[in-house]
Residue frames as qw, qx, qy, qz and C-alpha x, y, z in Angstrom:
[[0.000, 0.889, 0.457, 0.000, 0.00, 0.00, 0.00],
 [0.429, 0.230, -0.059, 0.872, 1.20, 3.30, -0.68],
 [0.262, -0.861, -0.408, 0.156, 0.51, 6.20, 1.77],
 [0.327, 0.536, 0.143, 0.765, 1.32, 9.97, 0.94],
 [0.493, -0.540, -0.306, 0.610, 3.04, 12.13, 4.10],
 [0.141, 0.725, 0.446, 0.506, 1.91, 15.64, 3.60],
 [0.370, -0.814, -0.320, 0.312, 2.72, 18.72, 5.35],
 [0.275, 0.935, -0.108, 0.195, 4.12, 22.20, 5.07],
 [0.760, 0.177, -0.554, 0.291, 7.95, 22.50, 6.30],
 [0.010, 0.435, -0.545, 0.717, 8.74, 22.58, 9.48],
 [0.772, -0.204, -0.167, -0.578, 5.43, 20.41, 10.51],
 [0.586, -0.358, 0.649, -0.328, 7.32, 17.68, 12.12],
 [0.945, 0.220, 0.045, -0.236, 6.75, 14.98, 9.02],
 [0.608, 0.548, -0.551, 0.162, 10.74, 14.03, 8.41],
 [0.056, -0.300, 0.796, -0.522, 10.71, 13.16, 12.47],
 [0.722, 0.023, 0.452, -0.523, 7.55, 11.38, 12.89],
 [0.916, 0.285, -0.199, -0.201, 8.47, 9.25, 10.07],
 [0.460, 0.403, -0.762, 0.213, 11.59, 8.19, 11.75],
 [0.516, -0.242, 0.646, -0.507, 9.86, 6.68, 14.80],
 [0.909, 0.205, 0.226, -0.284, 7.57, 4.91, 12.59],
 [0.695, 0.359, -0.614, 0.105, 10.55, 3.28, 10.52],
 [0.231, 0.400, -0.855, 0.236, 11.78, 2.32, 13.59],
 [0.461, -0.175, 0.653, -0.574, 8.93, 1.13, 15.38],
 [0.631, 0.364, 0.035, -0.684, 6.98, -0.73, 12.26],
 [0.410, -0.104, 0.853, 0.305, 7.71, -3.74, 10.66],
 [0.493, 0.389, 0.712, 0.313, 6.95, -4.02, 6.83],
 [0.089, 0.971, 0.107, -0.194, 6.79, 0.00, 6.15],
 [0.733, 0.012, 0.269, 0.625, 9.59, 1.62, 3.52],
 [0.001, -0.797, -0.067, 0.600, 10.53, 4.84, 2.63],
 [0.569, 0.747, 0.182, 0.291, 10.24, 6.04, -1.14],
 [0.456, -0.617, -0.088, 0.635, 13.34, 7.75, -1.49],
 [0.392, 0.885, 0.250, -0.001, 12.98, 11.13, -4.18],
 [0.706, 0.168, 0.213, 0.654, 15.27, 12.67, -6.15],
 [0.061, 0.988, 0.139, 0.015, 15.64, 16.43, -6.50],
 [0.622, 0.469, 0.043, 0.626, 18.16, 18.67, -7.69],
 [0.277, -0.908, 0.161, -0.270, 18.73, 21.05, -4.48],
 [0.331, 0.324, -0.751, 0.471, 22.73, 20.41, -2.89],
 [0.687, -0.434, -0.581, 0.056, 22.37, 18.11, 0.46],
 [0.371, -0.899, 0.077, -0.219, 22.35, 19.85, 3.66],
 [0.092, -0.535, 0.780, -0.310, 25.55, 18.64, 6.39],
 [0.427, -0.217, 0.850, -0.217, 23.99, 15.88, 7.97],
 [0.827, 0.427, 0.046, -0.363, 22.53, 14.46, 4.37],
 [0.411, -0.265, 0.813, 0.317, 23.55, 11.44, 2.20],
 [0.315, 0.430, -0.442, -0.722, 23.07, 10.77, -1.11],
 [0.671, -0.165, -0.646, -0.323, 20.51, 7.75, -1.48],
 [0.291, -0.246, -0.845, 0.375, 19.70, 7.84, 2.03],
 [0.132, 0.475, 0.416, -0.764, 17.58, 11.27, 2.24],
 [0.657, 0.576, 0.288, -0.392, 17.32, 11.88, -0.54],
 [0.728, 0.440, 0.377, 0.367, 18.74, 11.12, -4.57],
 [0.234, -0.767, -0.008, 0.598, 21.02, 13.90, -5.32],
 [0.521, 0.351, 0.558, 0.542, 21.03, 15.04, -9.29],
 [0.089, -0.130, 0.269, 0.950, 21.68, 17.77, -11.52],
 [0.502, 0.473, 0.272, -0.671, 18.88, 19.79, -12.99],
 [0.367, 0.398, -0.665, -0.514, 20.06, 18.49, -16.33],
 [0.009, 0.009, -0.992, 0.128, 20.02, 14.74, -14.81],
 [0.334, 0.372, 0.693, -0.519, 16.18, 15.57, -13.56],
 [0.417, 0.522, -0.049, -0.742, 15.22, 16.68, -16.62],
 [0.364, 0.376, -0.800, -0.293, 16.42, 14.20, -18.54],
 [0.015, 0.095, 0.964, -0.247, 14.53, 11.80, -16.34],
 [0.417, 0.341, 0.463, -0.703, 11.03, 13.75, -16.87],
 [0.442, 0.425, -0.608, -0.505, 11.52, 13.46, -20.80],
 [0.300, 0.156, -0.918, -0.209, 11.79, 9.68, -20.22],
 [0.787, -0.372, -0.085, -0.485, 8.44, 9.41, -18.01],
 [0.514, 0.187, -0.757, 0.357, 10.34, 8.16, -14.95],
 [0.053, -0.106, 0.622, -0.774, 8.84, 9.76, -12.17],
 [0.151, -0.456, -0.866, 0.135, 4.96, 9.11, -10.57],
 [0.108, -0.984, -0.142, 0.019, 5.11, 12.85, -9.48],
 [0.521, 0.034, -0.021, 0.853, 7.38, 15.75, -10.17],
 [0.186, -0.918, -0.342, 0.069, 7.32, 19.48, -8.45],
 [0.443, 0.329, -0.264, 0.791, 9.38, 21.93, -8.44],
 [0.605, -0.725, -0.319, 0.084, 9.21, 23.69, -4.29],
 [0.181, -0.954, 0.053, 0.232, 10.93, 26.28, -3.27],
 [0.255, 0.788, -0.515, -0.223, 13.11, 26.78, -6.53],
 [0.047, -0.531, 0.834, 0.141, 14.06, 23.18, -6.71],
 [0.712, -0.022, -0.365, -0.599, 12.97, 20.46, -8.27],
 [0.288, -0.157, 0.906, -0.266, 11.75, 16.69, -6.23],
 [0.798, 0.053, -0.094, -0.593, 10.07, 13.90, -7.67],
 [0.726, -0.106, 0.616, -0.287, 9.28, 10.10, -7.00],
 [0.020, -0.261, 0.882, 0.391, 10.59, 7.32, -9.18],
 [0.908, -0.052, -0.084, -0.407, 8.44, 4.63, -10.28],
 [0.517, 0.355, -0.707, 0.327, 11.37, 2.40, -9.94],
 [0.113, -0.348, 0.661, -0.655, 11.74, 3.39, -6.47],
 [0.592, -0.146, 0.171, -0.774, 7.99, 2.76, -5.99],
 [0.921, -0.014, -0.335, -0.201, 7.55, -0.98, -7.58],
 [0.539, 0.284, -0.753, 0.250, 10.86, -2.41, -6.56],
 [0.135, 0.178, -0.799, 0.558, 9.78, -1.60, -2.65],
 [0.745, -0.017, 0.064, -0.663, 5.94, -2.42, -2.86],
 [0.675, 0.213, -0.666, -0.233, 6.85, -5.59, -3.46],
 [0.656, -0.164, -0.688, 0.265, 7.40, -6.88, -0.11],
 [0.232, -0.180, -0.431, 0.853, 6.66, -3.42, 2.17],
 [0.131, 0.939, 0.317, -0.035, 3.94, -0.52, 2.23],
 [0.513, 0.538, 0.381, 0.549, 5.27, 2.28, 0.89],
 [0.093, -0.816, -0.415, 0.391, 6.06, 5.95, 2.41],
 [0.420, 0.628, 0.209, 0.620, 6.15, 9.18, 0.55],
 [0.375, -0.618, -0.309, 0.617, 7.19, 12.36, 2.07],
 [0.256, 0.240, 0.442, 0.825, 6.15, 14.69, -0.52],
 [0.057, 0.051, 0.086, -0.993, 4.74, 18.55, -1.31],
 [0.538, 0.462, 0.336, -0.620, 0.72, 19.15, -2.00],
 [0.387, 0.642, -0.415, -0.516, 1.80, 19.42, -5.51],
 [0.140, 0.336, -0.926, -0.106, 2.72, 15.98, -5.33],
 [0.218, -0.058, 0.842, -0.491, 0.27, 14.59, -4.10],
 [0.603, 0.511, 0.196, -0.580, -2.33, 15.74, -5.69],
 [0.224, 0.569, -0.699, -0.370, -0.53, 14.20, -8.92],
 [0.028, 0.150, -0.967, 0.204, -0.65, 10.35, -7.03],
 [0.391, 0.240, 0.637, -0.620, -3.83, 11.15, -6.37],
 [0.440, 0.535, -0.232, -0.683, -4.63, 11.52, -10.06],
 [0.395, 0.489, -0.769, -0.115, -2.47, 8.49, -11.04],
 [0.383, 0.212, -0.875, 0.205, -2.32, 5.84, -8.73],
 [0.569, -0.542, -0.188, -0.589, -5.64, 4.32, -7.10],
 [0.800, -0.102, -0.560, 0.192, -5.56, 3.12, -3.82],
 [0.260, 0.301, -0.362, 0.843, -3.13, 6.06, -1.98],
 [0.434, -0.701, -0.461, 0.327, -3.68, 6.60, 1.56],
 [0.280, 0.618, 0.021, 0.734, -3.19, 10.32, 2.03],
 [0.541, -0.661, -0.341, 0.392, -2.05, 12.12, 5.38],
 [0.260, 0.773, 0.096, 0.571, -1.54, 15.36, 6.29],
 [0.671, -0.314, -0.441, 0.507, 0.75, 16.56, 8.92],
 [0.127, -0.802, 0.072, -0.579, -0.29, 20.09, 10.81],
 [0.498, 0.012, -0.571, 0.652, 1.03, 21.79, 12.63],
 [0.117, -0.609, -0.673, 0.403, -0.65, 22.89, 16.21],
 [0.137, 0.901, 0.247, -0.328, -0.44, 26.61, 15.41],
 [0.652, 0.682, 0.039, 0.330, 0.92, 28.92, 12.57],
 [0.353, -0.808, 0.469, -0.050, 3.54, 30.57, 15.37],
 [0.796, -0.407, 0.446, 0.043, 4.67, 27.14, 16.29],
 [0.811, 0.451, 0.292, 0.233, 5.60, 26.55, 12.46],
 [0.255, 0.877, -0.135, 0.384, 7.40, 29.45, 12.07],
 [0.515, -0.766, 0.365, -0.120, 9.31, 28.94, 15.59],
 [0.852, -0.204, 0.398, 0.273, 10.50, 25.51, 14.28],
 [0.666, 0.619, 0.152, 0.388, 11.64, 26.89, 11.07],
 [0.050, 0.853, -0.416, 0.312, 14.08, 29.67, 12.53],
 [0.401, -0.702, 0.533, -0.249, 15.19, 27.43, 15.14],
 [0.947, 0.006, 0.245, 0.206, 15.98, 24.33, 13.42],
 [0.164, -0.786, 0.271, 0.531, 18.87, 26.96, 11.25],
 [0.493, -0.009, 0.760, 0.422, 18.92, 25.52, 8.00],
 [0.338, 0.687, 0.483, 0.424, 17.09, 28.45, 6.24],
 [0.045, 0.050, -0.034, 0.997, 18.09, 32.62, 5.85],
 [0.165, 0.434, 0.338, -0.819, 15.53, 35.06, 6.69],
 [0.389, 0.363, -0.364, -0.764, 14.57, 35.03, 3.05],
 [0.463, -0.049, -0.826, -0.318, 13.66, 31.28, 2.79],
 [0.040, -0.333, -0.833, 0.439, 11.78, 31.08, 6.04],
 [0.484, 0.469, 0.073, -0.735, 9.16, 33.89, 4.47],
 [0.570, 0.143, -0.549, -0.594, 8.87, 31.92, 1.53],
 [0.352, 0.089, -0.926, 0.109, 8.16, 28.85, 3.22],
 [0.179, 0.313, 0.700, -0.616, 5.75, 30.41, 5.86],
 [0.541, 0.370, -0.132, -0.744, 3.91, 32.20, 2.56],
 [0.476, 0.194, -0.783, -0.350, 4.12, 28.80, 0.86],
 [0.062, -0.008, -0.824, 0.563, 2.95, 26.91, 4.23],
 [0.188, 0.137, 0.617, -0.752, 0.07, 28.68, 4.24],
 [0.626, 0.289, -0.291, -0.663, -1.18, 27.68, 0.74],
 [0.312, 0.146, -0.934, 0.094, -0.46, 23.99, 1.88],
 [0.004, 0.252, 0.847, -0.469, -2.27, 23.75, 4.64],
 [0.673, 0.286, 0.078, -0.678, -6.14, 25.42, 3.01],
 [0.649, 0.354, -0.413, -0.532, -5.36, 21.72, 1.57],
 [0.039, -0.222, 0.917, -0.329, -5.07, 19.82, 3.94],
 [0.590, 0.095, 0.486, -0.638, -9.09, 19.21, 4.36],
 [0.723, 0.502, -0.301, -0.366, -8.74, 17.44, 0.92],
 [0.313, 0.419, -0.852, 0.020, -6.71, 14.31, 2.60],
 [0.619, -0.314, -0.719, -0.028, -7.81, 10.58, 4.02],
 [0.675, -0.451, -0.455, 0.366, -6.35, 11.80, 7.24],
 [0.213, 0.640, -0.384, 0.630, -4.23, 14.54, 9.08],
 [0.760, -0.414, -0.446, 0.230, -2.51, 14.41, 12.21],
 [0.145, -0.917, 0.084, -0.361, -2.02, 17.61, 14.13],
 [0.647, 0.345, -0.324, 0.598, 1.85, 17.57, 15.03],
 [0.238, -0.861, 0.131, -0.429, 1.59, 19.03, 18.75],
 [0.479, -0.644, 0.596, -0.024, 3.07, 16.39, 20.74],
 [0.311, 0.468, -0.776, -0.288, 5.53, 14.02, 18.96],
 [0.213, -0.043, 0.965, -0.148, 4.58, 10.73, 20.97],
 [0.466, 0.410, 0.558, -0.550, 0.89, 11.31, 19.62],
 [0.327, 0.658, -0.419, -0.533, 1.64, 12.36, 16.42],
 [0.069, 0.225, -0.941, -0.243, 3.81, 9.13, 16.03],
 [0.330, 0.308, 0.839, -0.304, 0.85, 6.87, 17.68],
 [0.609, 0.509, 0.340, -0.505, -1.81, 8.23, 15.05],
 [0.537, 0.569, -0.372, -0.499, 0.21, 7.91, 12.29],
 [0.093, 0.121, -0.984, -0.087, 0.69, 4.20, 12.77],
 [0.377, 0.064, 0.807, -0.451, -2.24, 3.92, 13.58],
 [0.571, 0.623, -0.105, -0.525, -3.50, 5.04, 9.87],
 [0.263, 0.508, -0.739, -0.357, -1.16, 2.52, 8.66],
 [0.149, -0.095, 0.974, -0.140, -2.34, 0.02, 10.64],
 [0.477, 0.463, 0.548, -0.507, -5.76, 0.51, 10.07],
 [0.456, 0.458, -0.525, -0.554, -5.34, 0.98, 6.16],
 [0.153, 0.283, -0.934, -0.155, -3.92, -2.58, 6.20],
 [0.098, 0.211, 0.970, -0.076, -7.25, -4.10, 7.17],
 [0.603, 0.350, -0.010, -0.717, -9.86, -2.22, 4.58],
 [0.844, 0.214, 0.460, -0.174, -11.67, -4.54, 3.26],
 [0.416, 0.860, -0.208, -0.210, -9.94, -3.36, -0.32],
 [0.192, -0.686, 0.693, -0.114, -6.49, -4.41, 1.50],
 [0.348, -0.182, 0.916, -0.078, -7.63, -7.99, 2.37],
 [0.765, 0.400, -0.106, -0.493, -9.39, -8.93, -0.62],
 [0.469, 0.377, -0.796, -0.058, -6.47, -11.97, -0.81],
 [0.088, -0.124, 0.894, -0.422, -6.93, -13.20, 2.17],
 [0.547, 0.232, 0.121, -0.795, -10.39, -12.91, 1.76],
 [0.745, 0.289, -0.543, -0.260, -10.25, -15.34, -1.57],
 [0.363, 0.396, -0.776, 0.329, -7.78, -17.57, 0.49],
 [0.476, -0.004, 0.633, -0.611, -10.64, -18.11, 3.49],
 [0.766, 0.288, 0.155, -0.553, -13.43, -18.66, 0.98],
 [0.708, 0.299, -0.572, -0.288, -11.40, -21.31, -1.47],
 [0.162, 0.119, -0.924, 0.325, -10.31, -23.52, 1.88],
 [0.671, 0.256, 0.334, -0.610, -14.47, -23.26, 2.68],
 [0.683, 0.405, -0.352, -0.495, -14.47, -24.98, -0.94],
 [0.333, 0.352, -0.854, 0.191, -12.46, -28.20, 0.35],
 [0.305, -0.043, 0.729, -0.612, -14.64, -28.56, 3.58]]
């Protein structure tokens, strides 16, 4: 199953998905490409793909990606590669923009969609100056860009209001967990009850 992690930055969605990798069994991150330079504590195929704008381009031309955005001046988008090779044996997380989403949503039926707010528009703006990884000039775009994110948030399966982390973490497994038993979900098992009824 694939489930789309929504939220403006600073919202708290790149730490609430590392609890759930570590608490979750069967749950993978989708990992996106995009053509912005890695921060200090980044790796190349571990946060994200790191590629030239040429490289990304040259990948939209060949219809590689699921979804592609370009977000504050840079572009990120989502293999299909990425997507089949680890559906095969995991669910599936995205951490991607509105823009993206809304794409997946177009494309690919099934998609669990979550949105991660945050408690108050202060608190968003506090974490963004005090995490230090944006000038004065990219924390205004980001709060102006923040606030066209989140009038779309009422348009997802879910959302999970980012005030305390331990709660946060707890609802969003719990969306996963609950996903995994719609009826949609267990439509094998289903078959797999009713043909051993056929034996009896």
């Amino acid at each position: 199953m694939l489930f789309i992690i929504t939220g403006p930055s600073g919202s708290g969605k790149s730490t609430i998905l590392r609890h759930v990798f570590k608490d979750m069994r069967k749950v993978e991150f989708s990992i996106s490409h995009t053509t912005r330079s890695p921060r200090d504590s980044e790796k190349d195929g571990r946060e994200y793909h790191f590629v030239s704008e040429a490289e990304f381009k040259r990948m939209i031309a060949r219809g590689a990606f699921v979804e592609w955005a370009v977000v504050h001046d840079h572009h990120y988008g989502t293999s299909k590669s990425e997507i089949r090779r680890k559906s095969r044996s995991s669910d599936v997380l995205l951490d991607i923009d509105v823009q993206g989403a809304r794409q997946i949503r177009d494309r690919v039926a099934g998609a669990v969609f979550v949105f991660i707010l945050p408690p108050r528009y202060a608190e968003l703006r506090r974490r963004l100056v005090e995490r230090g990884q944006d000038d004065p000039d990219r924390i205004r775009t980001r709060l102006k860009n923040a606030k066209a994110e989140i009038r779309e948030a009422e348009k997802f399966d879910f959302i999970v209001i980012n005030e305390r982390l331990d709660h946060a973490v707890l609802e969003l497994e719990a969306i996963i967990l609950s996903s995994r038993c719609r009826a949609d979900a267990r439509k094998r098992a289903v078959r797999s009850v009713l043909d051993s009824l056929k034996s009896r």
